[in-house]
C-alpha positions as CSV (number, residue, x, y, z in Angstrom):
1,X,0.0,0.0,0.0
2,X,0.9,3.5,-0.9
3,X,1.5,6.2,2.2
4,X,-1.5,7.9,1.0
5,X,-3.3,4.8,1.4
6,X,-1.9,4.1,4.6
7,X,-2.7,7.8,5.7
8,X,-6.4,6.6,4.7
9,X,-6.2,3.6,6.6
10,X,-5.4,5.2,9.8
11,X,-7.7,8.4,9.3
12,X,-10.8,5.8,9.0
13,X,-9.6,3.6,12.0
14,X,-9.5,6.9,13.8
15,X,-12.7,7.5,12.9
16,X,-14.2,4.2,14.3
17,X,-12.8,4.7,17.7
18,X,-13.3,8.4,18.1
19,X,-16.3,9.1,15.6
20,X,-16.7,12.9,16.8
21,X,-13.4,13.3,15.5
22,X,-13.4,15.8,12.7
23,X,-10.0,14.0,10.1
24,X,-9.4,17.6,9.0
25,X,-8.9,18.9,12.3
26,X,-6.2,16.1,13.4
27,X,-2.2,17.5,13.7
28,X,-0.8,14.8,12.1
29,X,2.1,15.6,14.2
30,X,0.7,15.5,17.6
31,X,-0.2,13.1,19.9
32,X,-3.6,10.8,18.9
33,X,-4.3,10.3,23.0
34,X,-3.5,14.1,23.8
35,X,-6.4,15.4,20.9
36,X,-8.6,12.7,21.1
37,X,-8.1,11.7,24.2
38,X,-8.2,7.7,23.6
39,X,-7.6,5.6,26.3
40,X,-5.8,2.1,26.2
41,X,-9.0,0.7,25.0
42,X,-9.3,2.7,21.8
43,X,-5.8,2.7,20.9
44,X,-6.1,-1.6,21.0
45,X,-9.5,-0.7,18.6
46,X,-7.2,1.6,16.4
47,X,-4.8,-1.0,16.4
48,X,-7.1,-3.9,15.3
49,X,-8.9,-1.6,12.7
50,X,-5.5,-0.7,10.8
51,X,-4.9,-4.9,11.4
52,X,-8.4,-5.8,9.8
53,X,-7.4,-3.0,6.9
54,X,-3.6,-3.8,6.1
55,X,-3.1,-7.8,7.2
56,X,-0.3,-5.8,9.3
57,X,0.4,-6.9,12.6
58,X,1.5,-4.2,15.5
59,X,2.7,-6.1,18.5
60,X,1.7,-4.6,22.0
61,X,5.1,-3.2,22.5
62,X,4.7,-1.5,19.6
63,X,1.4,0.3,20.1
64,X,3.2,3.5,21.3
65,X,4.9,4.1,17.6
66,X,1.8,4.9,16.5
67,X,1.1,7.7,18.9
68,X,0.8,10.3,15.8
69,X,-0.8,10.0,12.8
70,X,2.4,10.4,10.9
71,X,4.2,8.0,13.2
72,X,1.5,5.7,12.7
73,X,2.2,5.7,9.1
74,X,5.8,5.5,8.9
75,X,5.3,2.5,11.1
76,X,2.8,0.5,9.1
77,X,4.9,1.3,6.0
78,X,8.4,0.1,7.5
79,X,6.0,-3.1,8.8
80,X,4.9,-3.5,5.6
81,X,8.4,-3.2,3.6
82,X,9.7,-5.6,6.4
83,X,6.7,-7.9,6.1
84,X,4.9,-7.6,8.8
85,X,1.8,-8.3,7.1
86,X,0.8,-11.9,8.3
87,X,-2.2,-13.5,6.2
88,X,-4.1,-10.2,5.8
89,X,-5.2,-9.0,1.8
90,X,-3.2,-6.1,2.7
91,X,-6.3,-4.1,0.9
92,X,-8.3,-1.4,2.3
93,X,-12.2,-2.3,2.6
């Protein structure tokens, strides 16, 4: 998947945990927690959504790399160019 796609991944897993969130209005640079104010709960959701999206796993110790939305992508696309997509289509539905 592209970075643009990736982006788009992660925009519409944010927007199934936090649905007031407005995409637009997200600093792609600051923390996800901090603006949305997510708990541990919906950063696991975040985390299975972009799983369900990509086929890329995110271990636990790994959940806080995707504390920005541009972190978040640079992670899923170094996973990705390392393989860490494990059975999934690796398609965006």
């Amino acid at each position: 998947m592209s970075e643009e796609q990736l982006r788009a991944v992660v925009l519409k897993a944010l927007a199934e945990v936090a649905p007031d969130a407005e995409a637009d209005r997200i600093d792609p640079d600051a923390s996800l927690a901090d603006q949305l104010e997510l708990d541990s709960i919906d950063v696991l959701n975040l985390v299975v959504s972009v799983h369900e999206q990509t086929g890329i796993d995110v271990p636990e110790r790994d959940y806080a790399k995707l504390s920005t939305v541009n972190a978040a992508v640079a992670y899923l696309l170094a996973a990705q160019s390392a393989g860490g997509a494990s059975g999934g289509t690796g398609t965006v539905t």
